[in-house]
DOKOL-696087 format. One line per 10 residues: number of its first residue (from 1); their letters; for each residue x, y, z of C-alpha. Coordinates in nm, 2 decimals, padded with zeros to 4 digits. Layout:
BEGIN
NUM = a = X Y Z; ...;
***
This chain:
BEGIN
1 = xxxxxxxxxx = 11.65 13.50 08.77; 11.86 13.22 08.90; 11.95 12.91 08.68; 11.65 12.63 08.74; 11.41 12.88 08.94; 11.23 13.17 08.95; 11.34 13.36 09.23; 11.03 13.46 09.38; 10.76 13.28 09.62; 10.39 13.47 09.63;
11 = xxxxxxxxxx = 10.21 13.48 09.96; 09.82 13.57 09.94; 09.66 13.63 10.25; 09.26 13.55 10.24; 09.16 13.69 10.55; 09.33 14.07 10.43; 09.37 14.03 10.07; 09.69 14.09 10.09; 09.98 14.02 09.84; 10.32 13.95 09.93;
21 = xxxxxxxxxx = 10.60 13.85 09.68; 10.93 13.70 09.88; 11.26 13.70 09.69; 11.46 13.37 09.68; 11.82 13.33 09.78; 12.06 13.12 09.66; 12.14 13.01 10.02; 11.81 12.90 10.08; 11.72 12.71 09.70; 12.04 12.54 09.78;
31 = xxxxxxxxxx = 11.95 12.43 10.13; 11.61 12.32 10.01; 11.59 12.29 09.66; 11.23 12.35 09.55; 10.88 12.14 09.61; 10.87 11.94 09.91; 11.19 12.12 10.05; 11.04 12.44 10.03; 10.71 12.33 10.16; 10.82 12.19 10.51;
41 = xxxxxxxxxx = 11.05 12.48 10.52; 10.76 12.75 10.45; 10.52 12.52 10.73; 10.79 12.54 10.96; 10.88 12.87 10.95; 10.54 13.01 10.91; 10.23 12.78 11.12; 10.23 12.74 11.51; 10.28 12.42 11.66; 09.98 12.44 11.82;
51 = xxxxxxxxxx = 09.74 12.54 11.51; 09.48 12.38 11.46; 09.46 12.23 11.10; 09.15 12.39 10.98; 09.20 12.73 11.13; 09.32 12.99 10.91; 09.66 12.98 11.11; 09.77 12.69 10.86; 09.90 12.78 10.55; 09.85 12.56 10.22;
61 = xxxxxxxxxx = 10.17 12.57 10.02; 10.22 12.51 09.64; 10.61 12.42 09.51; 10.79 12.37 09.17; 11.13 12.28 09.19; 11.44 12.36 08.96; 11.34 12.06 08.71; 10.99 12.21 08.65; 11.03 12.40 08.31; 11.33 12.22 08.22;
71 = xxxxxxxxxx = 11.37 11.91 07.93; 11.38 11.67 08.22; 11.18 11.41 08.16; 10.86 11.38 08.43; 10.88 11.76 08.57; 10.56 11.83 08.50; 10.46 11.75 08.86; 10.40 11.96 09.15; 10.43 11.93 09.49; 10.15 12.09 09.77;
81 = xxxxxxxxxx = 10.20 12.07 10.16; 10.03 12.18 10.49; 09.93 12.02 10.85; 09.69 11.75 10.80; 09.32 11.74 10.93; 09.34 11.37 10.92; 09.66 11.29 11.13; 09.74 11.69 11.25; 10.12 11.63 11.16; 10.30 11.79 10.83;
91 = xxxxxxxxxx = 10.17 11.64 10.54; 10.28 11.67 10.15; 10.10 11.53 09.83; 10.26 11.51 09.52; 10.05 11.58 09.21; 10.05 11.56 08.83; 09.87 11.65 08.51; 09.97 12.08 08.41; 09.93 12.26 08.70; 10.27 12.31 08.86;
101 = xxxxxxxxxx = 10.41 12.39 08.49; 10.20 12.65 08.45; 10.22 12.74 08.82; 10.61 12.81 08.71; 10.58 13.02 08.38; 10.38 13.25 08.62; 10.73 13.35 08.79; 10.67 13.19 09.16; 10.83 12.86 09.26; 10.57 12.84 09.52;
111 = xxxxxxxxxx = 10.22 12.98 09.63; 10.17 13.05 09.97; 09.77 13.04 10.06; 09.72 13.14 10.45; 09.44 13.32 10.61; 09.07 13.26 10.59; 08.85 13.47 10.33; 08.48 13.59 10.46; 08.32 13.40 10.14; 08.45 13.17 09.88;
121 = xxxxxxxxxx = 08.72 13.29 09.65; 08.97 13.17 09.40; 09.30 13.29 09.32; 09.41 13.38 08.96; 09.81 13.41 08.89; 09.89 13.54 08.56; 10.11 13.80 08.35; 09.92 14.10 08.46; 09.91 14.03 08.82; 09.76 13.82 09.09;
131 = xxxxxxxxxx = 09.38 13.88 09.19; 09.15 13.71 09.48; 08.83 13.68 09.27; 08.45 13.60 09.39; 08.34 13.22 09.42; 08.05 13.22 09.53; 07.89 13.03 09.15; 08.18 12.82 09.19; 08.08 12.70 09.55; 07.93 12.32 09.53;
141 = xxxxxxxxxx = 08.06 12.24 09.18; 08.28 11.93 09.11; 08.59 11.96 09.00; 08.56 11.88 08.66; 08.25 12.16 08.64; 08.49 12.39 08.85; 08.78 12.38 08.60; 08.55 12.46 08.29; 08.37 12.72 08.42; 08.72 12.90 08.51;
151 = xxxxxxxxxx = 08.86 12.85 08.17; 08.60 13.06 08.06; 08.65 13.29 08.32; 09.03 13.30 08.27; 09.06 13.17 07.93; 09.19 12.87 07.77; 09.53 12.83 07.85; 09.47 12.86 08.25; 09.54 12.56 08.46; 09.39 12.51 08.80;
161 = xxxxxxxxxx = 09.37 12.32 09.14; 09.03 12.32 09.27; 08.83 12.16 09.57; 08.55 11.95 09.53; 08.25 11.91 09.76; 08.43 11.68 09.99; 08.69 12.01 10.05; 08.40 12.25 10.09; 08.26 11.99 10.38; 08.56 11.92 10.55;
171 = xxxxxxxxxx = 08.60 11.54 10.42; 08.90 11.50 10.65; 09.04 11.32 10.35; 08.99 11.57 10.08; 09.20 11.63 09.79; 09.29 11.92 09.51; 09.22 11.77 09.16; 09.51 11.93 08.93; 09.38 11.97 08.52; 09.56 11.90 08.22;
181 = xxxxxxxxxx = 09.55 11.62 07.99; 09.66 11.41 08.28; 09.43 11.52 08.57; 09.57 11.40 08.88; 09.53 11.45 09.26; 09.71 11.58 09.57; 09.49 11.33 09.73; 09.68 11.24 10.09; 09.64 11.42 10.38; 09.30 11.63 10.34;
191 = xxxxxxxxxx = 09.48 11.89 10.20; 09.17 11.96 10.06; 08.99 12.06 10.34; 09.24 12.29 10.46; 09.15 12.50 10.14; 08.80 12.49 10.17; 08.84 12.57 10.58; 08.97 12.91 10.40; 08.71 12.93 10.14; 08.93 12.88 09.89;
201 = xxxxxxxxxx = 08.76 12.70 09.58; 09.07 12.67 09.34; 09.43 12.83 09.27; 09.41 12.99 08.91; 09.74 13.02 08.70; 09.84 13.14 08.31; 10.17 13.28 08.24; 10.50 13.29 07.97; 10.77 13.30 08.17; 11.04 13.01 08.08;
211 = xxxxxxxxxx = 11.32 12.89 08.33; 11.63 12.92 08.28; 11.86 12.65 08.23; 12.25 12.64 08.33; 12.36 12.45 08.02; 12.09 12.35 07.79; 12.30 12.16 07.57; 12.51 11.94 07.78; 12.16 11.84 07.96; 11.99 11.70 07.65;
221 = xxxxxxxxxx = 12.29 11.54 07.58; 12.32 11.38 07.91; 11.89 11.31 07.89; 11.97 11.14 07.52; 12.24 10.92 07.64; 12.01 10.80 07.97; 11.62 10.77 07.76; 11.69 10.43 07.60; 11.80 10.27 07.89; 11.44 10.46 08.07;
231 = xxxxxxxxxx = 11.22 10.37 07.77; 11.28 10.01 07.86; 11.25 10.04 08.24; 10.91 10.24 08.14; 10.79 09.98 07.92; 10.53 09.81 08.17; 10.43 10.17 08.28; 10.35 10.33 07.90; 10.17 09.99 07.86; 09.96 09.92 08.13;
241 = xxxxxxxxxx = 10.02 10.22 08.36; 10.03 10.13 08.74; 09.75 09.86 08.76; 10.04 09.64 08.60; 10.11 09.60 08.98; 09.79 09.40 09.05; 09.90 09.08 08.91; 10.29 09.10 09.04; 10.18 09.18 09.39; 09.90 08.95 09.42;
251 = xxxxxxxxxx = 10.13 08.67 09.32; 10.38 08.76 09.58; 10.09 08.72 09.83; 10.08 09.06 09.92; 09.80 09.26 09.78; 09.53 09.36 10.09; 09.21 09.18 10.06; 08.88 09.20 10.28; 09.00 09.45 10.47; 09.37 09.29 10.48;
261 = xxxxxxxxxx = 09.21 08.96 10.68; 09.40 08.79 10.37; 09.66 08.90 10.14; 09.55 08.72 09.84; 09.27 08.77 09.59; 09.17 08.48 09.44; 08.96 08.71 09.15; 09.29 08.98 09.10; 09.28 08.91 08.73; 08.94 09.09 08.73;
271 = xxxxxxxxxx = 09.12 09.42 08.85; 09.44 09.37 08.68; 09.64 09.55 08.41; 09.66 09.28 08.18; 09.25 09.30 08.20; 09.22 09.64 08.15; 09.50 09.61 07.86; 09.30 09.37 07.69; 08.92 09.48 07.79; 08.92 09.87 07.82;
281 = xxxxxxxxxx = 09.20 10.09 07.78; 09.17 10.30 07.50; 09.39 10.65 07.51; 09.73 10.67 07.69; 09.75 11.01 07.80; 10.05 11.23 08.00; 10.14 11.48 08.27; 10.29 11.78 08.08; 10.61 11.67 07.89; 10.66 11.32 08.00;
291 = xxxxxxxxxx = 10.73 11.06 07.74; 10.58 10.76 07.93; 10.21 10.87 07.94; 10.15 10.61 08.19; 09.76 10.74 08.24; 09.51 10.55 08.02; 09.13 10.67 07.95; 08.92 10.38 07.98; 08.50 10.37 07.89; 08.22 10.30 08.14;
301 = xxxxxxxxxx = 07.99 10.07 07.98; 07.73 10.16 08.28; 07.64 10.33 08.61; 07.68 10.72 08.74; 07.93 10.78 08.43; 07.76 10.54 08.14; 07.94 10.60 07.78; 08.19 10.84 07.92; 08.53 10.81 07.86; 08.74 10.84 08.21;
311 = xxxxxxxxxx = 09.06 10.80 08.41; 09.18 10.45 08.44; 09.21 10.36 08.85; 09.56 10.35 08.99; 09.68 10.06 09.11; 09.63 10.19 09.46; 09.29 10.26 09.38; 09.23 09.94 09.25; 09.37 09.79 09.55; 09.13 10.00 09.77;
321 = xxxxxxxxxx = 08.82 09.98 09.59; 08.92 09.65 09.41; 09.07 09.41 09.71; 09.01 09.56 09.99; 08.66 09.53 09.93; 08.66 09.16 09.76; 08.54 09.37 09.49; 08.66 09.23 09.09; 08.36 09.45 08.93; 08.62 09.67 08.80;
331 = xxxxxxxxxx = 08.33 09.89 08.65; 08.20 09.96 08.99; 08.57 10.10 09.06; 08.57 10.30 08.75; 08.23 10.50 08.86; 08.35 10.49 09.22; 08.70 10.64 09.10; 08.53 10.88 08.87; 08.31 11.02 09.14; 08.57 11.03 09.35;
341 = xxxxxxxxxx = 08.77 11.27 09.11; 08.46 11.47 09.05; 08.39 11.52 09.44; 08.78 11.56 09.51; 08.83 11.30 09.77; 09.12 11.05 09.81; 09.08 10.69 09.67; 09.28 10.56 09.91; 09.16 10.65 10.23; 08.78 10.64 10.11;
351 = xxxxxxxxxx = 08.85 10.25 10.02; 09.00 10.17 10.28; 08.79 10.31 10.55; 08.50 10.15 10.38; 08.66 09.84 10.38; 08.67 09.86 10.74; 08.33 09.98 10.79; 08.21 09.66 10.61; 08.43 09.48 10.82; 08.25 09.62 11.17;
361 = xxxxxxxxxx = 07.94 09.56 10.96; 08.03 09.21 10.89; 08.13 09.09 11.26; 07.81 09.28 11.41; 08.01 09.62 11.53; 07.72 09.85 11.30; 07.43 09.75 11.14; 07.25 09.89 10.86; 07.02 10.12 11.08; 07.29 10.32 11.12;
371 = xxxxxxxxxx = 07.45 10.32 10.77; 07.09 10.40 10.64; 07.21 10.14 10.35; 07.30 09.80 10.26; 07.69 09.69 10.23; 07.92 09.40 10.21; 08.17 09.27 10.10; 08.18 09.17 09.74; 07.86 09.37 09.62; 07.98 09.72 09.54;
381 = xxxxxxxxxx = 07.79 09.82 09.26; 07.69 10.12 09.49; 08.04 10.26 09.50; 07.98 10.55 09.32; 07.66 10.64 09.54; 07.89 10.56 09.83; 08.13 10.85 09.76; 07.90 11.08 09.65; 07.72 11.07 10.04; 08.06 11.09 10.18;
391 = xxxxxxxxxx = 08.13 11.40 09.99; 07.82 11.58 10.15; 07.87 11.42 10.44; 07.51 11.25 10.44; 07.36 11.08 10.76; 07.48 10.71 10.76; 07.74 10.63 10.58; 07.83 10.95 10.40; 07.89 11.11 10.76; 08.07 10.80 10.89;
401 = xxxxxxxxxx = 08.31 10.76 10.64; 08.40 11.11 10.60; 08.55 11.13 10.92; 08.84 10.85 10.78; 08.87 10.48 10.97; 09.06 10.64 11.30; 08.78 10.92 11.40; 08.55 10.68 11.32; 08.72 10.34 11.50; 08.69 10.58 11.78;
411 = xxxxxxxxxx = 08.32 10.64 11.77; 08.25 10.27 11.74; 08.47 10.14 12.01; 08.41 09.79 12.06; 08.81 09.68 11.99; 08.71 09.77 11.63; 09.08 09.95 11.60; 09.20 09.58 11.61; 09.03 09.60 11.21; 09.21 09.91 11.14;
421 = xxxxxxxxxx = 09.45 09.94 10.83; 09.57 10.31 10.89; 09.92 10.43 11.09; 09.93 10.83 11.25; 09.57 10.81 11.10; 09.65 10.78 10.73; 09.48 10.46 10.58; 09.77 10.24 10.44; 09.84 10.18 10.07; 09.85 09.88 09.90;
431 = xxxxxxxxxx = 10.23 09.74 09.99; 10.23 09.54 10.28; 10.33 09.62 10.58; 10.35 09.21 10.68; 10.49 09.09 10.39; 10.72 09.35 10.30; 10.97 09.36 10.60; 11.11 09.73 10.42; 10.75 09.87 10.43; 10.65 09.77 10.76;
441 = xxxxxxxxxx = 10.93 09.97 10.90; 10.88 10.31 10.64; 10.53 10.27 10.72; 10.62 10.34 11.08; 10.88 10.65 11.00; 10.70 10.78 10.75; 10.62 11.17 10.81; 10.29 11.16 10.66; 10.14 10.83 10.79; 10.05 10.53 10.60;
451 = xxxxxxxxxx = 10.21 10.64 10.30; 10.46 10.47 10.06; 10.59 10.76 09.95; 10.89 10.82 10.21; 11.05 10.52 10.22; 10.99 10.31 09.93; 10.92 09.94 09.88; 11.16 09.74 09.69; 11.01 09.36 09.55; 11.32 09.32 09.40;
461 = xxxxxxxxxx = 11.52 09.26 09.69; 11.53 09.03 09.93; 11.19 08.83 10.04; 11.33 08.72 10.38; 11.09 08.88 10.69; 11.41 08.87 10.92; 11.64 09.11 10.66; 11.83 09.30 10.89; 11.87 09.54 10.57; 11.54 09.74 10.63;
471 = xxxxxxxxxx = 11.62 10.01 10.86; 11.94 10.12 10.61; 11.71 10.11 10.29; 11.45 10.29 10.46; 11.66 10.58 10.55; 11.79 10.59 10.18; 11.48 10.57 10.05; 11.32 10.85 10.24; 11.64 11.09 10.13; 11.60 10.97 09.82;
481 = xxxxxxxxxx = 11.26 11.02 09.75; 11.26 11.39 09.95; 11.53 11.52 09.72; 11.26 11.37 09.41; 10.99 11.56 09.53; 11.22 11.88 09.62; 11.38 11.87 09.25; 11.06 11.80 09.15; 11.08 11.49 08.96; 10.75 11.19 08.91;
491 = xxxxxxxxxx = 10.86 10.89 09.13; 10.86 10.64 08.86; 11.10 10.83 08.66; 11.30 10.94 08.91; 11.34 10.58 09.01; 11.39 10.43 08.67; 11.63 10.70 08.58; 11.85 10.74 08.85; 11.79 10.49 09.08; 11.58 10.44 09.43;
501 = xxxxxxxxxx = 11.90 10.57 09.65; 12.07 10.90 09.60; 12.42 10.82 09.37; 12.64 10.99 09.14; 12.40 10.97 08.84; 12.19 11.24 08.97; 12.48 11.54 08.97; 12.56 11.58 08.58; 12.18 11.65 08.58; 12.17 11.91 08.86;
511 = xxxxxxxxxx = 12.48 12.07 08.75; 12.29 12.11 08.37; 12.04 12.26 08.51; 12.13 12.52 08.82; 12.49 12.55 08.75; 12.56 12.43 09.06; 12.90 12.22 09.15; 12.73 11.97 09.37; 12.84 11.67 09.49; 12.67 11.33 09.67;
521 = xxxxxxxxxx = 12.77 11.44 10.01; 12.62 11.78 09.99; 12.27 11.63 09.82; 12.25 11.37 10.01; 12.27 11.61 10.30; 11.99 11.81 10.15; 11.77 11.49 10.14; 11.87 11.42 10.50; 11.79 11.80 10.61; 11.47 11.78 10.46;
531 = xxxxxxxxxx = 11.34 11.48 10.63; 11.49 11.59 10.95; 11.29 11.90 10.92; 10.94 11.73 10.85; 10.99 11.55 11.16; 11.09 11.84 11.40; 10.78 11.96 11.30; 10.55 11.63 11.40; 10.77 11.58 11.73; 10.67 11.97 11.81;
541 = xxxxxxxxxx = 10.31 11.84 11.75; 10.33 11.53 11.94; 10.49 11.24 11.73; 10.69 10.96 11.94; 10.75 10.62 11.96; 10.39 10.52 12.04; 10.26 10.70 11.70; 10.49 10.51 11.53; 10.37 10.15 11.64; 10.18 09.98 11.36;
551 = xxxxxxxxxx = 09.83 09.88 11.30; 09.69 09.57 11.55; 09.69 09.35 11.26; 10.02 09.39 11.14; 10.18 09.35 11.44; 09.93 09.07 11.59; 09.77 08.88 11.32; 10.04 08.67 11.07; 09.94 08.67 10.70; 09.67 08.36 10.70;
561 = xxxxxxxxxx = 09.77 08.24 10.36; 09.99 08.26 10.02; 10.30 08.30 09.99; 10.35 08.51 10.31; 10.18 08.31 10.48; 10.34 08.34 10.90; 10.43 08.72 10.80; 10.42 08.98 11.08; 10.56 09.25 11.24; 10.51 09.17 11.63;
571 = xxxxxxxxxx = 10.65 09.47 11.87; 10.97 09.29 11.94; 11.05 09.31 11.57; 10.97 09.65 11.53; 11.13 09.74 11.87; 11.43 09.61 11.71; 11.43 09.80 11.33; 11.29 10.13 11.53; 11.62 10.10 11.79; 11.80 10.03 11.48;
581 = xxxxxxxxxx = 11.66 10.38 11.26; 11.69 10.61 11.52; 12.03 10.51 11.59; 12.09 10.55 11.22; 11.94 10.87 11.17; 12.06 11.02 11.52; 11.75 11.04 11.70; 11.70 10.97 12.03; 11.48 10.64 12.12; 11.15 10.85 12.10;
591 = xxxxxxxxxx = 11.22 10.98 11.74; 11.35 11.34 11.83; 11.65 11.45 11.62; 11.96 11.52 11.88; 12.12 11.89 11.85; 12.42 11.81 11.70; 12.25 11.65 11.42; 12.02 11.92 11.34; 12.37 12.22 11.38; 12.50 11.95 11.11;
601 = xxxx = 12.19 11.97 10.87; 12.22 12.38 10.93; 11.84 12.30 11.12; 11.96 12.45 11.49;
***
């Protein structure tokens, strides 16, 4: 066993049975790391460029990286990657809650799920051995009824990622919902789909095995000297959670409302943390080992989930079913988030693609024959109702938004892809793309699509649209946050600990815990390598310039009011910061990586 890892990765092939356990090298952990490394690297190496993303030639791939098992504080995460339904390129979800800890002290640092099995399954890791079991009782359960009936299957220390109906019906935005105290979802991408194209209800894991750590002593040193100055940079998070971001962005005029027509929500204080804080949260509760517990359990006075106790919505949540809909009835977001969950379906995506279904609704596009129900904005007491028929894919509206806002902008026609909020066909999250001159561009290099998870958004920095800075803080971003999700390390620690671009503070840790001797060149490097590699693989399946172009409004419409008010990103601008990142990152004018950048990164 190698310090910080396993040594082992499991393959289970559905459509033989067939187990296959692959030993690690140190060559290739140090190359890659763990999690989101060892995902695009497994993709890469093992699906076709020309797979489709619901045939049993893609592969699902769970990843731990050297931090999981270790004292490090927020390494309870998990990391889960394939080609996405929803925009056909690679695609990686990061996740929470107890899974991927458990997943570790199995003895794998990753799961490898390929194939397609004749009839629904689920696959139990433990001690004893790995087994592909029968799912057929499992088949149609939520995820919450999924995960209980398997603990009594497996018994009570398993841990699972399951599917929810929305997986099982090929929601092209389907997610895996992860247990613990913390549940939490690998909601981007559809990567829930891909499991249930393979009839694969929910990965099953219970083990003892503990990773070893290089020098245990010098790390908690080294994590004692660095938690005060993280307990304080936590604060807002272990207090309110994420929905503390509500009231900050809103002021900044930047939180997406009615579809992103404005960027201002005159009714935010409805949806905020500071509400919440004072109105419903009731239970702080934690992914495995983390000392912020920045999840909250709030109650549902009424609706689908009356008198239950349930996950507080994320702020991007609360930005998708809150603003985006002009929608303050922050109970209607808790049942709608709740059900959701239960289904296994992203919040983000589902939000926003209603959001721009009420919008075609609104300007005559659709009427209400077709959605076989009543919407608009501001009355979304139905929310809840809503998901649920998307999950079965129901005639109406269930069946139209399951398909996500691209497939179904293209059904409609009409210009309705000028109301579109979604880049590579990933609805957008709730930094904006106009009023954030950073996001606009790391929207448009991201590798997943509308996601602010590759490069990150920084309020703290300069406000001025015509910062020449972006294209630089993008790039460091995106290293930075693939070497976070390689390690694998929760965002909001990683950030608040060591920083949101790779640095020196980041080695003493690494060093602790693999024994390597590495320095910022080399991990920098690694981040670099990584994100190089995610993009080979969307060039090879037809990423380019012209997928990188951002949504009509964003580069058409400025911000009508607030505080950004004049904000945009027309194509001349983003001609410019695109010129400007490829040149950066070595890639010709299309976005392909040139050879003697990849023989650099070892990727020739």
């Amino acid at each position: 066993m190698m310090n910080g890892y396993m040594g082992r990765i499991l393959k289970v092939d559905l459509s033989s049975g067939a187990v296959e356990k692959i030993p690690l090298d140190g060559t290739f952990t140090r190359m890659f790391l763990g999690g989101n490394g060892f995902a695009a690297k497994l993709v890469y190496d093992l699906v076709p460029f020309t797979s489709d993303p619901l045939s049993e030639e893609n592969i699902v791939v769970f990843a731990t990286g050297p931090f999981n098992g270790s004292p490090v504080w927020g390494t309870g995460r998990g990391h889960v990657a394939a080609i996405s339904p929803q925009t056909g390129m690679f695609c990686d979800s990061n996740f929470g809650g107890d899974f991927a800890s458990m997943l570790k002290k199995t003895g794998f640092d990753a799961v490898i799920i390929s194939g397609r099995a004749s009839s629904p399954v689920y696959v139990s890791i433990n001690d004893e051995g790995v087994f592909v079991r029968g799912a057929e009782d499992l088949w149609g359960k939520t995820t919450g009824e999924t995960h209980r009936l398997i603990v009594e299957k497996e018994g009570g220390k398993a841990e699972s990622a399951v599917i929810g109906p929305a997986g099982e019906n090929g929601v092209v935005f389907a997610g895996i919902m992860c247990s613990g105290s913390r549940v939490s979802v690998a909601g981007r991408g559809g990567i829930g789909a891909v499991l249930g194209s393979k009839n694969c209800k929910a990965i099953v894991v219970k083990g003892t095995a503990k990773t070893k750590i290089a020098d245990p002593d010098a790390l908690k040193s080294c994590l004692k000297a660095l938690f005060p100055d993280v307990r304080k940079k936590t604060a807002m998070l272990s207090t309110m959670g994420t929905p503390f971001l509500v009231d900050m962005i809103n002021s900044k005029g930047m939180l997406g409302t009615h579809n992103n027509r404005r960027e201002t929500f005159d009714r935010a204080y409805g949806i905020s943390g500071e509400f919440l804080l004072e109105k419903y949260i009731k239970k702080s509760v934690a992914c495995h080992g983390c000392p912020v517990a920045c999840g909250k359990l709030v109650p549902v006075p009424h609706g689908e989930f009356a008198h239950m106790d349930v996950k507080m919505p994320e702020y991007e949540t609360l930005y998708a079913m809150g603003s985006m809909l002009d929608n303050d009835d922050i109970v209607s977001i808790f049942n709608g988030n709740t059900m959701c969950d239960e289904m296994g379906m992203d919040t983000i995506s589902f939000g926003v693609t209603l959001a721009f279904l009420a919008e075609c609704v609104e300007i005559g596009i659709i009427g209400e024959k077709e959605l076989k129900m009543k919407i608009s904005f501001g009355n979304w007491g139905n929310l809840s109702e809503i998901a649920k028929r998307t999950a079965l894919r129901e005639e109406g509206i269930g069946r139209l938004i399951s398909l996500g806002s691209g497939r179904l902008s293209e059904q409609l026609g009409h210009d309705s892809y000028k109301l579109l909020y979604s880049q590579q066909g990933l609805e957008m999250t709730g930094h904006s793309a106009r009023g954030l001159q950073n996001m606009g561009l790391a929207y448009a290099t991201s590798t997943r699509g509308g996601s602010h998870q590759d490069g990150r958004p920084y309020y703290a920095g300069k406000d001025d649209p015509d910062s020449d800075e972006s294209p630089e803080h993008c790039i460091d971003t995106e290293h930075n946050s693939a070497v976070g999700d390689s390690l694998v390390m929760c965002r909001f620690l990683q950030e608040r600990a060591f920083g949101m671009k790779l640095n020196d503070s980041y080695l003493p840790v690494i060093r602790y815990v693999t024994g390597w001797d590495i320095d910022l060149a080399e991990l920098t490097a690694i981040g670099e390598r990584i994100y190089n590699l995610e993009r080979i693989i969307n060039v090879k399946r037809g990423a380019n310039r012209s997928t990188a172009m951002l949504p009509y409004r964003v580069m058409n419409e400025p911000v009508p009011d607030g505080p950004c008010r004049g904000r945009y990103v027309p194509q001349a601008k983003l001609d410019r910061m695109l010129d400007s990142y490829y040149r950066l990152r070595s890639w010709d004018r299309d976005g392909v990586p040139a050879d003697g950048k990849l023989s650099e990164l070892g990727l020739a």
